[in-house]
C-alpha positions as a Markdown table, in Angstrom:
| # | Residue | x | y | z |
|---|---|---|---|---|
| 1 | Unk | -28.0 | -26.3 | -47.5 |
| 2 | Unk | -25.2 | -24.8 | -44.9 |
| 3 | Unk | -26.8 | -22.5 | -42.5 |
| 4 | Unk | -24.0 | -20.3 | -41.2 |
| 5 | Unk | -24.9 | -17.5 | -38.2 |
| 6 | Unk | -22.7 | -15.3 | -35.8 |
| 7 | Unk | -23.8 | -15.2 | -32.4 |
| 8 | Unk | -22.7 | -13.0 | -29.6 |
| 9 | Unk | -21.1 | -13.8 | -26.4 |
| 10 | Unk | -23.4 | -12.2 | -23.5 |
| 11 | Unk | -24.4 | -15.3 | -21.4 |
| 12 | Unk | -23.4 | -18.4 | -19.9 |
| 13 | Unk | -25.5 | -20.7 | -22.4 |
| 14 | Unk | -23.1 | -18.8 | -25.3 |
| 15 | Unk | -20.5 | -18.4 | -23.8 |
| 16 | Unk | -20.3 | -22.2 | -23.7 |
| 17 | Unk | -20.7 | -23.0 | -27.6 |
| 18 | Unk | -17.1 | -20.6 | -27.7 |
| 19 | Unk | -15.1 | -23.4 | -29.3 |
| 20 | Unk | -12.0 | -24.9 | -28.6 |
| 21 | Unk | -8.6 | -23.4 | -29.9 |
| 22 | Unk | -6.7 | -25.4 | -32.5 |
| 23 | Unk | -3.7 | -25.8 | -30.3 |
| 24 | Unk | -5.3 | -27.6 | -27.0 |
| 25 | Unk | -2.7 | -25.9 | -24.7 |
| 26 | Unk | -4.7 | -22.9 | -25.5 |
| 27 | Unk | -8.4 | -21.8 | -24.3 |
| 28 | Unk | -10.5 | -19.1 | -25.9 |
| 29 | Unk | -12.9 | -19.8 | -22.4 |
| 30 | Unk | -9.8 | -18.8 | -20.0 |
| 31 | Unk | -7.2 | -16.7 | -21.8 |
| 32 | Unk | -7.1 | -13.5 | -20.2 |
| 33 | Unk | -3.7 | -12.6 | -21.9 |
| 34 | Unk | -5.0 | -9.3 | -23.1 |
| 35 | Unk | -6.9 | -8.4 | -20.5 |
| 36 | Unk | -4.0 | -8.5 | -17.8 |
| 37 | Unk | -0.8 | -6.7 | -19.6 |
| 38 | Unk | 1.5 | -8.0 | -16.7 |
| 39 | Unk | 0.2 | -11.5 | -15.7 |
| 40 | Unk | -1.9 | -12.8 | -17.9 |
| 41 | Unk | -2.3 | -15.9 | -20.0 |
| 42 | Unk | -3.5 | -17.9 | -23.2 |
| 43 | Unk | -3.5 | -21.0 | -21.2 |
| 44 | Unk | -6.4 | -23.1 | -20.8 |
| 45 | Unk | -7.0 | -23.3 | -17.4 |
| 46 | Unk | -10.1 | -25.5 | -17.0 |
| 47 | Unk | -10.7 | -24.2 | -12.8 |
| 48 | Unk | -11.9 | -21.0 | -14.8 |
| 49 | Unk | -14.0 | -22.5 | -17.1 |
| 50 | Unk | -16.9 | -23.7 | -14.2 |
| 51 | Unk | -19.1 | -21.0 | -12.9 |
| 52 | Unk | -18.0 | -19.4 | -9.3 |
| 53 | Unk | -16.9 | -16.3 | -7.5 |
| 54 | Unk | -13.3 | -16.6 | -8.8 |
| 55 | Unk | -10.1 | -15.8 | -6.8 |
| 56 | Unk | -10.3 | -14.5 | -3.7 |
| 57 | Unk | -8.2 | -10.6 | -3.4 |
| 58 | Unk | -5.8 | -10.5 | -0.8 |
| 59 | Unk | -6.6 | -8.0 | 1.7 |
| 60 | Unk | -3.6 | -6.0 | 1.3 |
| 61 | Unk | -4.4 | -5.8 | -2.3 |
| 62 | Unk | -7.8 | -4.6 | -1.6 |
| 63 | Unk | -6.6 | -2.1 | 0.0 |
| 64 | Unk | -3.9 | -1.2 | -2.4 |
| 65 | Unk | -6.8 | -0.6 | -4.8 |
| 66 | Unk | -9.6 | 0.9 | -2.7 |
| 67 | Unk | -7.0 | 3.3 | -1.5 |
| 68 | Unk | -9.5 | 3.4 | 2.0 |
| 69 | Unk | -7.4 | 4.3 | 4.9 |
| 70 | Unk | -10.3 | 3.2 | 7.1 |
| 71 | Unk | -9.8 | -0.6 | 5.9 |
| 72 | Unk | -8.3 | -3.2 | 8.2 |
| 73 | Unk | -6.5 | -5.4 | 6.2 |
| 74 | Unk | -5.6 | -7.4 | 9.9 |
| 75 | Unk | -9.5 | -7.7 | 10.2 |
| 76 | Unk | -12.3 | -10.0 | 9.0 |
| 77 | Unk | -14.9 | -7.2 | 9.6 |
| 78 | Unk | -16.0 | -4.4 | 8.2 |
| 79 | Unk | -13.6 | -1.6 | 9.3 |
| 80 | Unk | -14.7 | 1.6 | 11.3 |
| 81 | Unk | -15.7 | 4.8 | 9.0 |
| 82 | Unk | -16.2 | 7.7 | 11.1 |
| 83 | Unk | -17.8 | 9.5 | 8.3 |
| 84 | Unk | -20.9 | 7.4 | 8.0 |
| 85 | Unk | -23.5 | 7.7 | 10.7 |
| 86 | Unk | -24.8 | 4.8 | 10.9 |
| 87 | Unk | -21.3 | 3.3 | 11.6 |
| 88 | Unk | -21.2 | 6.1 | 14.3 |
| 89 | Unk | -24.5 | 4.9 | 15.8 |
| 90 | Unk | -26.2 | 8.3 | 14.5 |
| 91 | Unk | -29.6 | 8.2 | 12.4 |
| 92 | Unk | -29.0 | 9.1 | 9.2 |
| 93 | Unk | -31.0 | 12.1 | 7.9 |
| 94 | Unk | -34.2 | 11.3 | 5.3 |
| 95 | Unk | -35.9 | 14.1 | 4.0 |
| 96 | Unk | -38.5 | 11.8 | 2.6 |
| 97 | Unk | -39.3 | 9.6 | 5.7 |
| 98 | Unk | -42.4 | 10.5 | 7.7 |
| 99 | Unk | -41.9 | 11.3 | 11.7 |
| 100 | Unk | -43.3 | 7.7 | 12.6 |
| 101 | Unk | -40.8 | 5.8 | 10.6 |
| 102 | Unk | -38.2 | 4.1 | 12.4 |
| 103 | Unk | -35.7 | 1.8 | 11.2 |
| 104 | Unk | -37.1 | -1.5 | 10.5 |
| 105 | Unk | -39.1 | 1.1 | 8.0 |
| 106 | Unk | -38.2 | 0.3 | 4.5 |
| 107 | Unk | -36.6 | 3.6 | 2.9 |
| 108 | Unk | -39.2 | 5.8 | 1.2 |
| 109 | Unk | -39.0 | 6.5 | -2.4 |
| 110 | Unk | -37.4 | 9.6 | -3.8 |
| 111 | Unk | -39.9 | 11.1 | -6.8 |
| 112 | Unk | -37.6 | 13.6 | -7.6 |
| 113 | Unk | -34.6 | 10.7 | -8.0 |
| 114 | Unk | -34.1 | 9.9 | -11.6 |
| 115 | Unk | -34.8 | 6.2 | -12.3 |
| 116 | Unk | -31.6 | 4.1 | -13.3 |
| 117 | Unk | -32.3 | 1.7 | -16.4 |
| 118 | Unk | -31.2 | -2.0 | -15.3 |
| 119 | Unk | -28.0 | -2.9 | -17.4 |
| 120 | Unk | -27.4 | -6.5 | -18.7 |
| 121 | Unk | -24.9 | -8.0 | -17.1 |
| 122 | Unk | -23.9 | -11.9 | -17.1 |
| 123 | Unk | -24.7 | -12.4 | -13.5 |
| 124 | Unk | -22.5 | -13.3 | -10.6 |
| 125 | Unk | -22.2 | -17.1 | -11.2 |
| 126 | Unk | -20.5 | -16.5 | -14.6 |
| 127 | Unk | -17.1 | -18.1 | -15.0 |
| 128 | Unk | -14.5 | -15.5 | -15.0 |
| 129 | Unk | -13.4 | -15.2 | -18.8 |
| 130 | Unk | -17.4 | -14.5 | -19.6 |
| 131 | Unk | -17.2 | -11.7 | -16.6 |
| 132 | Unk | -14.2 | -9.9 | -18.5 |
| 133 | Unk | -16.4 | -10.6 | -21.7 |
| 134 | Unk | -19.2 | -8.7 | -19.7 |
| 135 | Unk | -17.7 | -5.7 | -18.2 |
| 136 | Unk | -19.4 | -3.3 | -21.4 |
| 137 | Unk | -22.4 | -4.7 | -21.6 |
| 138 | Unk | -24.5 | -2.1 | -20.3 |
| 139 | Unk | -22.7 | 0.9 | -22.3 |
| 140 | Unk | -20.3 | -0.5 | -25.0 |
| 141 | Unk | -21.9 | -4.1 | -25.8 |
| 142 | Unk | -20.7 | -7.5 | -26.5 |
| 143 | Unk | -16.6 | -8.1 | -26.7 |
| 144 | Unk | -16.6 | -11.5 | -28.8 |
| 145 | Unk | -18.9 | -13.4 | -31.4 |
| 146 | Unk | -19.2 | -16.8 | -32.3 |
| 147 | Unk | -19.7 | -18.4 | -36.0 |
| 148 | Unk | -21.7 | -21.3 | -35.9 |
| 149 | Unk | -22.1 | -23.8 | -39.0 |
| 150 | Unk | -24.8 | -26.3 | -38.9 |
| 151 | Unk | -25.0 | -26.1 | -35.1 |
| 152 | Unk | -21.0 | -26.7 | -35.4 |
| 153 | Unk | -19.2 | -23.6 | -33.8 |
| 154 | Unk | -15.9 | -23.0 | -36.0 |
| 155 | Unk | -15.2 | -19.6 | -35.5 |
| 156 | Unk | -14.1 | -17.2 | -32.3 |
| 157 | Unk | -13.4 | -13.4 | -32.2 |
| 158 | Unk | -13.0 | -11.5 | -29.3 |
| 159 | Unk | -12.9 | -7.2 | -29.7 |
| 160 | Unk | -13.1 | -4.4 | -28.0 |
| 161 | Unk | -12.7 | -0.6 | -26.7 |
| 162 | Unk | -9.0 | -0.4 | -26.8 |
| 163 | Unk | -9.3 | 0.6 | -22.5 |
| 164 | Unk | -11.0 | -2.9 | -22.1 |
| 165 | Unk | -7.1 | -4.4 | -23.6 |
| 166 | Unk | -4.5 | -3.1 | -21.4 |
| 167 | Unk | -1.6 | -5.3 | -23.6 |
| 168 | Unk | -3.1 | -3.6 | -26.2 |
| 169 | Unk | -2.6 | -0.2 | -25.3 |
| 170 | Unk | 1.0 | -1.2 | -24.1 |
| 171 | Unk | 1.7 | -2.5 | -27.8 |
| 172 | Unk | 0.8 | 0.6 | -29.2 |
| 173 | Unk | 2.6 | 2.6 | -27.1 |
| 174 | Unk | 5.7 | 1.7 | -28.7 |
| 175 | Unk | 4.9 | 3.4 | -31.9 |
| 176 | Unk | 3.7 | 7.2 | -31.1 |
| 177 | Unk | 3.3 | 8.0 | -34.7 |
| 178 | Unk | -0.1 | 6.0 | -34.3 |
| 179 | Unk | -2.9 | 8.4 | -34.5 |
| 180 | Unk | -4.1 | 9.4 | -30.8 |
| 181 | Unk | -7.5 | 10.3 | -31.8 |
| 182 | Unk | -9.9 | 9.1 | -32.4 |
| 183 | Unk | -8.6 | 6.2 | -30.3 |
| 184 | Unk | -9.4 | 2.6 | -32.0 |
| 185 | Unk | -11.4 | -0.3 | -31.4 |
| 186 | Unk | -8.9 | -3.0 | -31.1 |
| 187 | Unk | -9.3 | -7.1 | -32.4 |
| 188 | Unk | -7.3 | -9.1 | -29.9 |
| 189 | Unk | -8.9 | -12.7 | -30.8 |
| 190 | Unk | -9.4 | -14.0 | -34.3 |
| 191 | Unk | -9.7 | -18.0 | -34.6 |
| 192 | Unk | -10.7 | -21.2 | -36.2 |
| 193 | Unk | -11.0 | -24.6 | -35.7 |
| 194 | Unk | -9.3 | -27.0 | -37.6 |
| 195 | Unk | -12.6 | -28.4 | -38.7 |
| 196 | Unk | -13.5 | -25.0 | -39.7 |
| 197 | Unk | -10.5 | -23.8 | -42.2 |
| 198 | Unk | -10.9 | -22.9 | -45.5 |
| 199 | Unk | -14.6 | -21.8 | -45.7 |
| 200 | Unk | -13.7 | -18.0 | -45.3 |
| 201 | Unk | -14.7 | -18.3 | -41.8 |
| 202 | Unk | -12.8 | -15.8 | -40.4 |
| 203 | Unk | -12.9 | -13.0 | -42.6 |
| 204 | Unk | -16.5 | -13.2 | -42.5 |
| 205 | Unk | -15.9 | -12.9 | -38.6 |
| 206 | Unk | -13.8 | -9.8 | -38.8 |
| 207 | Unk | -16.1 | -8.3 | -41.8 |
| 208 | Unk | -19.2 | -9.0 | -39.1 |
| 209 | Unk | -17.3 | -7.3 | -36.0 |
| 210 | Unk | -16.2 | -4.1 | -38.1 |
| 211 | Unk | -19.5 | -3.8 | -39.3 |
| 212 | Unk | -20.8 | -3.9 | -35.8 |
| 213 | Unk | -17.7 | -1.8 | -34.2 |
| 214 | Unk | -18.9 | 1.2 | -37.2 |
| 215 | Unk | -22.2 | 0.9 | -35.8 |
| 216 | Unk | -21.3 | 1.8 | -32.5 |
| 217 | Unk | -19.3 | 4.8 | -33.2 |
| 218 | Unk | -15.9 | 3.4 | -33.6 |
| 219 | Unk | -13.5 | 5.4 | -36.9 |
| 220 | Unk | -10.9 | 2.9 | -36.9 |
| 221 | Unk | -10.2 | -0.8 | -35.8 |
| 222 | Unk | -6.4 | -1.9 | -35.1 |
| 223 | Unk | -5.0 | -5.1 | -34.8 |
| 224 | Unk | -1.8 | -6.7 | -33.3 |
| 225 | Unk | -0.3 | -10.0 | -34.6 |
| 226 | Unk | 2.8 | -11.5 | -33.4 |
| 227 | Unk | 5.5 | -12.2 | -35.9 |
| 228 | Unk | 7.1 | -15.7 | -35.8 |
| 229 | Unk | 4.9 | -17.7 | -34.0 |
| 230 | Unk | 3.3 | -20.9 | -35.2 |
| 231 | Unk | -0.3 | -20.0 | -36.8 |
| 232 | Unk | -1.9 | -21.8 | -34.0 |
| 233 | Unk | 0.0 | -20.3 | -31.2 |
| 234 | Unk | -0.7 | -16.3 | -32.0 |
| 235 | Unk | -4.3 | -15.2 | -31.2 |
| 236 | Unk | -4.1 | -12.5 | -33.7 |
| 237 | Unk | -3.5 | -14.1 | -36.9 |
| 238 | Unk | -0.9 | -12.8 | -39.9 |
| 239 | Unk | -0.5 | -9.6 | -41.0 |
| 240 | Unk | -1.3 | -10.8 | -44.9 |
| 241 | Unk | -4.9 | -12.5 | -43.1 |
| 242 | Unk | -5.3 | -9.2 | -42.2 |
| 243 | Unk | -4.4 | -7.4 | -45.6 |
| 244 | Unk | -6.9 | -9.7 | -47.3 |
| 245 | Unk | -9.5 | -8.4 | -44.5 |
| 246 | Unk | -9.0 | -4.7 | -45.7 |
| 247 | Unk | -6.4 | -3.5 | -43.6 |
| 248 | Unk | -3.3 | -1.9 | -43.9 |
| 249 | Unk | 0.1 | -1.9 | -42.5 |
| 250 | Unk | -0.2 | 0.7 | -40.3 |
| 251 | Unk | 3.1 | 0.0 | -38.4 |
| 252 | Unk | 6.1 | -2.4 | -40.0 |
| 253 | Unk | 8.0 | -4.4 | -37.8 |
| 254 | Unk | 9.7 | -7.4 | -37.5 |
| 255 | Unk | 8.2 | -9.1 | -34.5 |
| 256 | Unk | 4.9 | -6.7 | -33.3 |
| 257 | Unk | 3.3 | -4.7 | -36.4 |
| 258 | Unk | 0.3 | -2.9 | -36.2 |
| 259 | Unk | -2.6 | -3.5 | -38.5 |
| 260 | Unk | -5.5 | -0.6 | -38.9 |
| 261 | Unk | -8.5 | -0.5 | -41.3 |
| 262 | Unk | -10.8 | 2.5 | -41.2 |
| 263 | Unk | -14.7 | 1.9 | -40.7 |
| 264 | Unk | -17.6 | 3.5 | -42.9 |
């Protein structure tokens, strides 16, 4: 008897049954093509696959995007902030620390401070696709699932708040007669191995995510395949795939339509 199951991405141990794409110049476990409107890339890249720290950010760049005119891009060490005392070799004041605390003391407990619950996360070491995968897990969950037949994985879809798919918001900022709220959930990823065609796979993947994406709040799910390219080669399937998943033509056009079901 075929035991089918959907799993979803959140760790390293599932993050490594994701399986591979149909078209080998292609990597489910490295394409960040959504995630990075102007640079990114479908390409399997196998330097992302390991776990590490990733890239390193050019200083200048980390100050481009910290906007902190105290940082030292020249410098290797932590640059001089005259607004924090300790920096300015000035205690800093604890209404909670008792008179004979000094500083090897370990900070005293605030009762009044509300507790923060720990969010998951998928930890430091994770290779860098499964850290884009993780950026909502604490507040808007898991961003792809995996179907697994008979301990063979043959099915890969990756989803989404639309903010979490910057080449997603571009696309559909070409058509403004899209509704603007409430904004959608967007499906970027929908895939199968060769092994895995004609079982339905897929649709049962996409009828799984909008049930989940309903769940968590989400009126609407949209959808952006690329007209033209070999079925292989476009991570977002056909417009008639998605017709026979319950959507609808939302937005006609030649090369980038727009597809949009609404969610119970």
């Amino acid at each position: 008897m075929t035991s089918i199951r959907i799993v979803d991405v959140t760790d390293i141990p599932r993050f490594a049954v994701v399986p591979p794409c149909a078209d080998p110049g292609f990597d489910h476990r490295t394409c960040d093509y959504w995630e990075d409107a102007d640079r990114g890339s479908r390409a399997a890249r196998v330097s992302w696959i390991e776990p590490g720290p990733g890239p390193a950010v050019p200083p200048s760049e980390a100050r481009a995007a910290s906007g902190n005119p105290f940082f030292d891009e020249r410098s290797d060490r932590p640059s001089f902030n005259p607004f924090d005392p300790v920096a300015a070799g000035r205690p800093s004041f604890d209404p909670f620390a008792d008179d004979d605390d000094d500083e090897t003391t370990a900070a005293s407990d605030n009762p009044f401070a509300p507790q923060r619950p720990t969010r998951p996360s998928v930890g430091a070491e994770a290779p860098r696709k499964l850290k884009l995968l993780g950026r909502g897990l604490g507040i808007f969950g898991s961003y792809a699932k995996v179907l697994i037949v008979d301990d063979e994985p043959v099915g890969y879809c990756q989803f989404g708040p639309l903010s979490a798919y910057p080449r997603a918001q571009r696309v559909r900022d070409l058509y403004p007669r899209l509704p603007a709220a409430p904004l959608p959930a967007v499906i970027t990823c929908i895939a199968t191995t060769r092994r895995g065609r004609g079982g339905g796979h897929a649709l049962d993947l996409v009828r799984t995510v909008c049930e989940d994406l309903a769940g968590r709040g989400f009126a609407a799910v949209e959808t952006y395949p690329e007209v033209g390219r070999p079925p292989d080669a476009t991570p977002a399937a056909t417009p008639e795939f998605w017709i026979t998943a319950g959507f609808i033509l939302a937005i006609d056009d030649a090369r980038f339509p727009v597809m949009r079901r609404e969610l119970d």
